[in-house]
N, C-alpha and C positions, 0 to 999 in steps of 0.2 A: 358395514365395516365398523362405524362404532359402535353398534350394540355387540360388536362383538369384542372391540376392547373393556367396554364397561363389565360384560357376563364374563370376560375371562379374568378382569380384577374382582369383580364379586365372587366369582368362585378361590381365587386365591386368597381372598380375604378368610372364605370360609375354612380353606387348608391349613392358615396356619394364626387365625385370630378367634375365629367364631368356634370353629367347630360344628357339627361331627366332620370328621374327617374326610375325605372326599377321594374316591375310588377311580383312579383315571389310568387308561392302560395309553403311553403315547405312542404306540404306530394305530389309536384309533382314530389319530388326526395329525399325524404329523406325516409325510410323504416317503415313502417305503427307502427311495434314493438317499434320502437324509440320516433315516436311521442304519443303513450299510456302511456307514462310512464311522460309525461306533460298535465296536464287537460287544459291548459291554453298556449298558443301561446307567453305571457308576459314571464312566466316560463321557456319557451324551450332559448326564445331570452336572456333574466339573465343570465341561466350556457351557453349559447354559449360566450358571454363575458365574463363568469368567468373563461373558458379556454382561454380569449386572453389576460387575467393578466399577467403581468412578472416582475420578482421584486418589487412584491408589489404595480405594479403602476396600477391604475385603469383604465378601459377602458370608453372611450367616452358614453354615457349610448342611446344617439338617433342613434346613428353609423347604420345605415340601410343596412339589409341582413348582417350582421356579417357572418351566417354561410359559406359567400360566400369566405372569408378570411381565415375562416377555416380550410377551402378544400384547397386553396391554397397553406397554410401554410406547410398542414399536406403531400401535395403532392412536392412543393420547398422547404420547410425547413427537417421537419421529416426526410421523405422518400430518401434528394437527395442523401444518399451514393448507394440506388439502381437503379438510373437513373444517374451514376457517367460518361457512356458514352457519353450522352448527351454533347454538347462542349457547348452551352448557355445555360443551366440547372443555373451554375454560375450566370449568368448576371439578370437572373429571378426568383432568391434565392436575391437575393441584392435587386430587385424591389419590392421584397414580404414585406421584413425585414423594409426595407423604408417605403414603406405603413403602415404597423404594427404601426411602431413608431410615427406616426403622429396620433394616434387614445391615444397617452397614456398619463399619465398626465404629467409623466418625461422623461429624457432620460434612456434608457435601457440599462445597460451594457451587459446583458445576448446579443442584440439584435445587439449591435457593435459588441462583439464580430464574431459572425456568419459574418455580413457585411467586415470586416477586412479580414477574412478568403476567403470570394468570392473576394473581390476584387484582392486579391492575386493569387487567382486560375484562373481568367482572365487571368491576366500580365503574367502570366507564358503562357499563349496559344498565341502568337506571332501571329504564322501561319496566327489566325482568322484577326488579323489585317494589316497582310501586304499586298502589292499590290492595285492597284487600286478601287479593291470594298472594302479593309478596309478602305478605310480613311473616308468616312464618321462615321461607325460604331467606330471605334477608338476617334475620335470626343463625339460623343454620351457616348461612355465608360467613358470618361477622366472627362466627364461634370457632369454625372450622381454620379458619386465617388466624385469628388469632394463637390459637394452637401452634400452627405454621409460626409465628414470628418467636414464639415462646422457644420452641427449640431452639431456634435459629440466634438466641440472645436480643431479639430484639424487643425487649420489655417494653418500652415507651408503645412503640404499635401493640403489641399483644393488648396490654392495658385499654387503648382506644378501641379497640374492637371489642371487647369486654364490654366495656362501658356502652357501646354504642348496641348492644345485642340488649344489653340490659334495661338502656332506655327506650326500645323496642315496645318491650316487654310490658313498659311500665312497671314494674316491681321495685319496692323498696328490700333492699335485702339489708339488714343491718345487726351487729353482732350487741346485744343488751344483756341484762341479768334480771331474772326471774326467783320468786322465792320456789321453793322445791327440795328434794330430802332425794340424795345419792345413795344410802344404804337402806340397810333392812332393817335396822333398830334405830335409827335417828329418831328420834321426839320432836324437834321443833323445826319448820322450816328455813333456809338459808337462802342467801344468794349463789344462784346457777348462772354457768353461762349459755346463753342460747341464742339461736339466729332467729329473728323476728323479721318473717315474710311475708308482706303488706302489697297488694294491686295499689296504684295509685287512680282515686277518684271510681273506684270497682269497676278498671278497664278490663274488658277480656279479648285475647286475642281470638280474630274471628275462626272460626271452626269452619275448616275445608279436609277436603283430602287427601291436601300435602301435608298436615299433620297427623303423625302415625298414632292410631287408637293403643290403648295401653296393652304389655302384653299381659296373657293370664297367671298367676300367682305362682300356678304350677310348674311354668316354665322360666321362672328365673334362679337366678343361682338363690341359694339357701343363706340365710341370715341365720347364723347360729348365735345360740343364746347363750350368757356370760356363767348363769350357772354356780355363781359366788354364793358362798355363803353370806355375806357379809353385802358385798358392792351390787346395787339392781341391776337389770341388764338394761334399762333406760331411767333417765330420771323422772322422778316424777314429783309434778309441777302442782303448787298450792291451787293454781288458776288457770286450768288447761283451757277452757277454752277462750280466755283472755289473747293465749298467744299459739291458739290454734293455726294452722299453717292451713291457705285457703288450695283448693284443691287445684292443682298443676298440670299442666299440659307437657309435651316430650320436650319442646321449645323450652320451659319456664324452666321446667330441673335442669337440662344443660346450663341454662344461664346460671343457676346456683353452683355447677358443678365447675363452671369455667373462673365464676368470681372467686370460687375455695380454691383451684388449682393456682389462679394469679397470686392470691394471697398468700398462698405458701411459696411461692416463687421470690415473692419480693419481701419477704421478714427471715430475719434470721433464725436459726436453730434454736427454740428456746423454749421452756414449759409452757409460758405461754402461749406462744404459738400452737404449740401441740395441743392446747383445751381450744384455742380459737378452731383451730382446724375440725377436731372432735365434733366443735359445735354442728357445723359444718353438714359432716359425714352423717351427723340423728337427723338433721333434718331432711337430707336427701333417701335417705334409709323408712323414712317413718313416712315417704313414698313410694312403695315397690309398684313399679309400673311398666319399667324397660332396661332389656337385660344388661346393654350397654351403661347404660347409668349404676344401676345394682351394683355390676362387676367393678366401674370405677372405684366408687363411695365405698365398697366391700375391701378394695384392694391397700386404699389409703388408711381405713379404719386399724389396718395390719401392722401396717409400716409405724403407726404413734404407737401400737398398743406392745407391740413387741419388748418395750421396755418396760412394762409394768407387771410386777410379779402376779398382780392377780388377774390380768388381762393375756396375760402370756399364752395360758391355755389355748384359750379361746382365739387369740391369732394363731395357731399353730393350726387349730383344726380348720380356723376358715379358710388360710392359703392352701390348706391339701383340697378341701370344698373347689376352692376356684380353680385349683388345679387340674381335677378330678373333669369338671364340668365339660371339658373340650370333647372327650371321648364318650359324653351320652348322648346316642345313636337315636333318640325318642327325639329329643328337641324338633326345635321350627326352627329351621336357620332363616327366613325370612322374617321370625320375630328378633332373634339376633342381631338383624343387621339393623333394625331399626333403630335412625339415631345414632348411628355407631359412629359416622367422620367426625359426629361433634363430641367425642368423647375422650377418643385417643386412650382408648382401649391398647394395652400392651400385648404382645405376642404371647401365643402359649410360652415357649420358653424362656420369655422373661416373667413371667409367674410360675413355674416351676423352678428358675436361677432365686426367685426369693424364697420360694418354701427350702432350698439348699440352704439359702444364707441363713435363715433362720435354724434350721437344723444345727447348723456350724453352731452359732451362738448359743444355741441350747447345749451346746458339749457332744453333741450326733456324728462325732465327725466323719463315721465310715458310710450315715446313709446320706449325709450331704457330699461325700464323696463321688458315692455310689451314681447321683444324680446328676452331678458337674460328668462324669464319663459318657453318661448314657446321653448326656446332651453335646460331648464333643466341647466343652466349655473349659481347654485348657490352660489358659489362666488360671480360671477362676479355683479350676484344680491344684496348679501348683503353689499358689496362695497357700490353698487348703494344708496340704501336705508340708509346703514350708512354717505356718503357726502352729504347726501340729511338732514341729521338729524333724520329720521326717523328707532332709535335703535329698536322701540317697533314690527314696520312692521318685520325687518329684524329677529326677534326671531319671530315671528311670522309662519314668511313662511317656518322655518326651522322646527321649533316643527311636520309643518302640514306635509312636506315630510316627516317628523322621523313615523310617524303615520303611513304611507304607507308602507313605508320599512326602516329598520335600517342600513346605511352603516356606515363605519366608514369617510368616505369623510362629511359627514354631521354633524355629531358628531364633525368633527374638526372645522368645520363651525360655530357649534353654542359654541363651547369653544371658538372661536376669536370672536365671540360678545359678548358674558357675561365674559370672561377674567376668566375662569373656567376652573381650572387642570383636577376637574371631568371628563369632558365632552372629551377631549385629554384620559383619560385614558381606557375611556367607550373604546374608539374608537380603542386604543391599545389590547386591550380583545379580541374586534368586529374581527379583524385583526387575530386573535391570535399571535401575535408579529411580525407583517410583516408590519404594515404599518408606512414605513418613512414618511408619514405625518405627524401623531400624534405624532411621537417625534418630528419632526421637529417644528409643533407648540406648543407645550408643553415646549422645548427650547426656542424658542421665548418668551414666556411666561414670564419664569424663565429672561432672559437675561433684557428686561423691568423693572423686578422688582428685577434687580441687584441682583438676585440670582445665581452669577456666575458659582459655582460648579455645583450647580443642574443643570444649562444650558449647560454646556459642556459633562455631563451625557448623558444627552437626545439628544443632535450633535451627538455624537459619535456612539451610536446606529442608528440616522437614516443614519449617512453615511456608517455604517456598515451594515445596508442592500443596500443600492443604492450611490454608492460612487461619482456617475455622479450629484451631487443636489452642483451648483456653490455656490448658498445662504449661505447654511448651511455650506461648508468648511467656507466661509469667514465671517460669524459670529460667526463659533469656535472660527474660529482666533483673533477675539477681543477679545471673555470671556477668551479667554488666559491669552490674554495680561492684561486685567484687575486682574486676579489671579497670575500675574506674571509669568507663567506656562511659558517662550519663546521658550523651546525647541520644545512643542508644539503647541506656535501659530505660529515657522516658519514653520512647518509640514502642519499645515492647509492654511496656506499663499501661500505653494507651489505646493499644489495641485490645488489652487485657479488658480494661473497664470498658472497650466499646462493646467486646461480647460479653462482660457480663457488668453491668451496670451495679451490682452488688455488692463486687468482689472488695471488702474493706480491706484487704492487705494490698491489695495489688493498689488499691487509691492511695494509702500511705508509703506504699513504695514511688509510687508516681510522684509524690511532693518531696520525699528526702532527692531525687534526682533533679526536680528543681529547683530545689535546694541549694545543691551542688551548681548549678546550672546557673547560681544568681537570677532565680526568676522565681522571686519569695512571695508574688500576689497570688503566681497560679499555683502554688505551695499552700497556699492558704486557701481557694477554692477546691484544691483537690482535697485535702483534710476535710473540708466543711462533707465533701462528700464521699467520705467513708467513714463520719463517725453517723449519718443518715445512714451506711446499712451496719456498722456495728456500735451501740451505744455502750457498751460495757467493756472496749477495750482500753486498759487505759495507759498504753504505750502510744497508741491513735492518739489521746486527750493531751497526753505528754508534749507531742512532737506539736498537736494545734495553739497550747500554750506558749509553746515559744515561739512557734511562728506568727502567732496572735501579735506577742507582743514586740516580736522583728518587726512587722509590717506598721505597728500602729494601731490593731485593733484592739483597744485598751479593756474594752466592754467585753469582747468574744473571751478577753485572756482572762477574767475575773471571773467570767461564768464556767472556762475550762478550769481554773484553780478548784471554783466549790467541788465542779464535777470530778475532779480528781482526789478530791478529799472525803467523796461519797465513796470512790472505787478502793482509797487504800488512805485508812485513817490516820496517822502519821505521813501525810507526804507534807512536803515543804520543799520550794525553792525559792533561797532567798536574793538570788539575784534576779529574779524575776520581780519579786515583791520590791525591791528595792529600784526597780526602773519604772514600774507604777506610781511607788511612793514618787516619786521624781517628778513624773509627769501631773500629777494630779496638784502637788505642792505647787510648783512652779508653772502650769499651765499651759502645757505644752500641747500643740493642736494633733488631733489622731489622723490615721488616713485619711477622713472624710471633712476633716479641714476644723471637727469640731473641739472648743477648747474641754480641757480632759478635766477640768475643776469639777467640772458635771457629775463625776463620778464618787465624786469626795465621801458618801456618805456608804455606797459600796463597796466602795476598797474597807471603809472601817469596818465593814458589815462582814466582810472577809479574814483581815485586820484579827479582825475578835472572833472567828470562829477558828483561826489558825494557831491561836494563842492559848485558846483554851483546850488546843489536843495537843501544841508543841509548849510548851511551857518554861524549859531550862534553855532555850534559846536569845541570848542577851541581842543579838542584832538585831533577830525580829522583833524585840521588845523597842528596842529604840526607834524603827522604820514605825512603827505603830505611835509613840510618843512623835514622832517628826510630823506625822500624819495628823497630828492634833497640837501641831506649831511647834511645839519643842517649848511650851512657855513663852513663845511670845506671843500669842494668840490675846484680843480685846477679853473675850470669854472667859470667865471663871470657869465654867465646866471644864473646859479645854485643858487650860491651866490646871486643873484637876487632873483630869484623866492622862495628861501631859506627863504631871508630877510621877504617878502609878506606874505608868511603863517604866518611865526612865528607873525607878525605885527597884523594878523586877528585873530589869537589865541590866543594872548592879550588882543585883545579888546573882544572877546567874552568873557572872563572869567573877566575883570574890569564891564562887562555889567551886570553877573549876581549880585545875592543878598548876603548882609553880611558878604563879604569877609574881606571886611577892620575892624570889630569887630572881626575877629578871629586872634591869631597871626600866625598860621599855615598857614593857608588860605593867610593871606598878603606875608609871606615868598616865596608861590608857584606862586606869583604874580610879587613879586620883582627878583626871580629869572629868572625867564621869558624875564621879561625888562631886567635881565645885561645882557640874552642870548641875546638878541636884537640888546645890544650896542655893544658888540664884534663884531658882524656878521655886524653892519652896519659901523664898522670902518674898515673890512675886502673890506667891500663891496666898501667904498670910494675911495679906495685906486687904486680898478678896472676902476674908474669913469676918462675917458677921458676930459669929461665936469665938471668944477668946479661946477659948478651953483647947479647940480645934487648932488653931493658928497657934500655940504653944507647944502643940504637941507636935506639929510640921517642923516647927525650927529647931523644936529637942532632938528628933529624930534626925535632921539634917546634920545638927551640931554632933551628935553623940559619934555618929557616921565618921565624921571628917577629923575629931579626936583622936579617933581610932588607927585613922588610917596614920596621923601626923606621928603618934606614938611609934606605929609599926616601921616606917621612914626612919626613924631617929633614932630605932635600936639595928635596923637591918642595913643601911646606907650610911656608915660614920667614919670619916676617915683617920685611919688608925694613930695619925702621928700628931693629928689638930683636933683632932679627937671632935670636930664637928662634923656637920651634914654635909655628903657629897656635892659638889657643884652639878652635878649633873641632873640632880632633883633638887637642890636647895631654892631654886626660883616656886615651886610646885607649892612647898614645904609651908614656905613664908605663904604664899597666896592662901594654904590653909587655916594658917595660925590663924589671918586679917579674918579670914571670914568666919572662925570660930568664933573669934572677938566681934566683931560685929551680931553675930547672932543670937551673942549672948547677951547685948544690949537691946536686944527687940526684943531676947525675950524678958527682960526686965523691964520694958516699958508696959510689953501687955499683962505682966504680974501686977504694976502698980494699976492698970486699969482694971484689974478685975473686982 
């Protein structure tokens, strides 16, 4: 009974992963009684999908032999408490559930669960892994779960199982730079990046029969050549055998194949990543050995190259290659499978859905059309036809499958193209209240036309059948926050980062809600972790700045200041600066109790680099002169550098408009200048060179002339024909200190 669920998933693996195609007539095995009760072969293949539904999520509708998954199912999953002695029964109850999953629209909770539960029921059987012939299979386990948690959002496990497959293995895999020449006319060698693959201590894993021998050249998929003029089709390295890659087992490239796939899971979208990855795909490429691995490394090579004008080509012909490959009748499907769980090898039709998408981008759009039809992939069709402009086609070809059969998948189809609640509701009925699609677009609906309430409505019920749907938590979580609701958009924000531990929007929506929430510590841990997965946003840097400096972390908010002055050269906030300058002045303890003086030499260090990209700003000139006492500091430096701000923060507020017609305004101007003159009579005083300390108090004096003159023609009251009361106290304090500086500076004339 279980070899026969295993042979009836290996062969449906081979139906609709491996290939060649597999020729099954079903009344050769299915019971004459069962197949009478379907007049139609279309019919029997419908309810054999309709039993591979689970939570609501629909199954792939071209999925070929389903029945054969059935069987499988109904013998690994159903059945396993009565083959409970089996010791891999586990391992092939996890490869079923996996299969399953990749055929659904969503991810399955019903179907983690099970998967959790095996994986469990492995680790706890030791035994099977220890000693010499477990290490491969252990390998194989660690890689195959890992995969599992990865779909599932569970990054932390995936990771550990990676890790732990890797430390197996003993191998250093690590991403370094090598000198090497990318073109065909380059002259001198450069820095390349490359993965450098090192056994630790020249371990090798032992050679048995559970690791499958390589397959032959001839039977893997084809690695097509780049063909540039210009760009090699590999690099080539000043010192190849310096960083030679030592010869690998089916074990040791999955392990490379699983630390590239983690890698790109956990970094964001970015050029670099895409050479990291690159690195990656040569190095797994520059060992053709098994066709699983091939097809991976092949598949991903597509996906980075796809955007590069001169790599373009050549992704285009490889994904028709990978395409292609499923339908040649010569292969060994027994060399196929090798290695295949630890690979997670996609479905034919999801390698034909990207040779589409890529056609689309290339401007193809009637043979990527051509291809979403033949694949029954109406979505992705009317996507097509709506960027295409063509509304009328995309209702078109939905009406005509509604004709055929009524699902509720189509019905939501054609609600996203006529923007019709109807048609979402039809679909709800169709269902009879199971399908988290139709709420889910029926929510979207509502959320477009800023019907909040009713959008959170319709969230809530679809994650209340399928709680696994990332989208739809993190658009509750806005129509939350738009309703003000924050207890519940932190709820949907946290569910959010629980499946995807990445997601930096949904983490910076998480802290503005506890924000709102008055709970500004875990505002500030939720921040820290979402500029850890996006460092270049700098709305993220904005909001950890001031939350930095809500909380007290005086240091975080100095370091998000620089980093926001890297993202957008002119930013400035000076009330931010101005509660630093505060705390550091006066010594004010941070969150962690420690005094903020500590910081004194960083905020200047900030201070001056904010100054020298904002410049005509007088407050920040003076919060910077504050920062170095205002002149009353023991230090002459101080007292210098004191002098200078306060001087440029003058001038920037005489620069701007209408001051001297306000009297307020002039008051906040003249008080400025007497601060000036104090601080550069302080300052003279410091002055070991006369010359210098004459030219302070000229500057200061000439200064405060100027200003007394402009007072005395602009503030004169008409009938006394003196200076207004309302600045005459200002006026005189100018005259005294003109007068007095004019006798310092005749004191250090007669010393010179």
């Amino acid at each position: 009974m279980f070899l026969l669920g295993v042979g009836s998933l290996q062969l449906f693996v081979q139906s609709n992963w491996t290939g060649p195609p597999v020729h099954l007539q079903l009344q050769d095995f299915l019971p004459s009684a069962l197949l009478q009760k379907f007049s139609e072969p279309k019919m029997l293949h419908a309810a054999i999908l309709k039993m591979l539904v689970l939570d609501a999520e629909s199954v792939y509708t071209l999925t070929s032999h389903p029945i054969l998954l059935l069987i499988a199912r109904i013998v690994l999953v159903n059945s396993r408490h009565k083959l409970a002695s089996l010791q891999t029964l586990p391992w092939w109850t996890l490869r079923c559930v996996n299969i399953h999953q990749q055929l659904l629209e969503e991810r399955s909770p019903e179907l983690f669960t099970i998967a959790q539960t095996c994986i469990k029921q492995m680790a706890e059987a030791e035994a099977f892994f220890t000693g010499v012939e477990g290490c491969h299979l252990a390998v194989q386990f660690n890689l195959e779960c890992a995969y599992t948690f990865l779909y599932y959002y569970e990054y932390k496990k995936a990771k550990q199982c990676f890790n732990t497959a890797k430390d197996i293995t003993k191998l250093q895999i690590n991403l370094t730079g090598a000198l090497g020449k990318r073109t065909r006319f380059q002259e001198k060698y450069v820095a390349q990046l490359i993965v450098d693959v090192q056994r630790t201590d020249e371990f090798l894993l032992p050679h048995n029969e559970l690791s499958p021998a390589p397959t032959p050249l001839e039977n893997l998929t084809m690695n097509c050549d780049l063909n540039d003029d210009t760009v090699l089709n590999e690099i080539k390295l000043a010192d190849a055998d310096q960083y030679q890659v030592p010869d690998l087992c089916a074990e040791e490239l999955a392990v490379i194949l699983g630390i590239c796939i983690d890698f790109q899971k956990n970094n964001p979208i970015h050029k670099l990543t895409e050479e990291e990855l690159l690195a990656f795909t040569s190095c797994l490429l520059s060992q053709p050995k098994f066709w699983a691995i091939q097809t991976s490394a092949l598949l991903l090579r597509t996906k980075l190259e796809k955007g590069s004008t001169r790599r373009m080509e050549r992704a285009m012909k490889q994904t028709q290659a990978l395409a292609d490959q499923f339908e040649d009748a010569n292969t060994s499907v027994s060399e196929r499978m090798k290695i295949f769980y630890c690979c997670q090898v996609p479905p034919r039709w999801a390698i034909q859905r990207q040779l589409a998408s890529l056609l689309f981008e290339l401007g193809c759009t009637n043979s990527a059309l051509q291809i979403y039809e033949e694949l029954e992939m109406w979505e992705d069709a009317v996507i097509c036809y709506e960027r295409a402009g063509q509304h009328g086609k995309a209702e078109e070809i939905l009406r005509r499958e509604l004709e055929k059969k009524e699902t509720p998948g189509l019905y939501c189809l054609l609600g996203d193209v006529l923007k019709d609640h109807q048609y979402y509701d039809k679909a709800w009925e169709l269902s009879r209240h199971r399908s988290a699609r139709a709420q889910r677009s029926k929510g979207l609906l509502h959320l477009r036309n800023r019907e909040f309430r009713e959008c959170v409505e319709c969230f809530e019920r679809s994650v209340q059948i399928n709680p696994m749907q990332l989208g739809v938590w993190f658009s509750l979580g806005c129509a939350y926050i738009a309703l003000e609701g924050y207890e519940g958009a932190a709820k949907a924000f946290q569910r959010c980062v629980t499946l995807e531990p990445d997601n930096a929007e949904a983490w910076n929506n998480l802290s503005t809600a506890y924000i709102r929430l008055k709970q500004k510590i875990k505002a500030f841990r939720t921040l820290q972790e979402a500029l850890k997965c996006n460092y270049e946003h700098w709305q993220i840097w904005e909001n950890y700045l001031l939350t930095s400096t809500d909380v007290g972390e005086f240091s975080e908010a100095i370091k998000a200041y620089h980093r926001l002055m890297d993202l957008r050269e002119k930013y400035k906030d000076t009330q931010v600066l101005a509660i630093l300058v505060r705390a550091v002045v006066n010594g004010m303890a941070d969150r962690t109790g420690e005094v903020a003086s500590g910081l004194k030499g960083k905020l200047q260090e900030l201070l001056g680099r904010v100054t020298s990209r904002v410049t005509n700003d007088g407050e920040i000139w003076r919060l910077y002169a504050q920062l170095y006492g205002n002149g009353q500091s023991d230090s002459s430096e101080d007292i210098e550098k004191s002098l200078q701000c306060l001087t440029k923060a003058h001038k920037c507020e005489i620069q701007s408009s209408g001051w001297e017609n306000d009297v307020s305004s002039f008051k906040e101007v003249v008080k400025g200048a007497i601060e000036i003159a104090h601080v550069a009579i302080k300052c003279s005083k410091h002055k070991s060179n006369y010359q210098e300390a004459l030219q302070i108090l000229s500057s200061a004096r000439l200064n405060l002339r100027g200003l007394s003159s402009k007072a005395k023609q602009l503030f004169v009251d008409v009938t006394s024909q003196e200076v207004r009361s309302e600045i005459a106290d200002e006026v005189t304090t100018m005259d005294n200190l003109i007068a007095e500086l004019q006798e310092l500076s005749n004191q250090l004339r007669d010393q010179c």
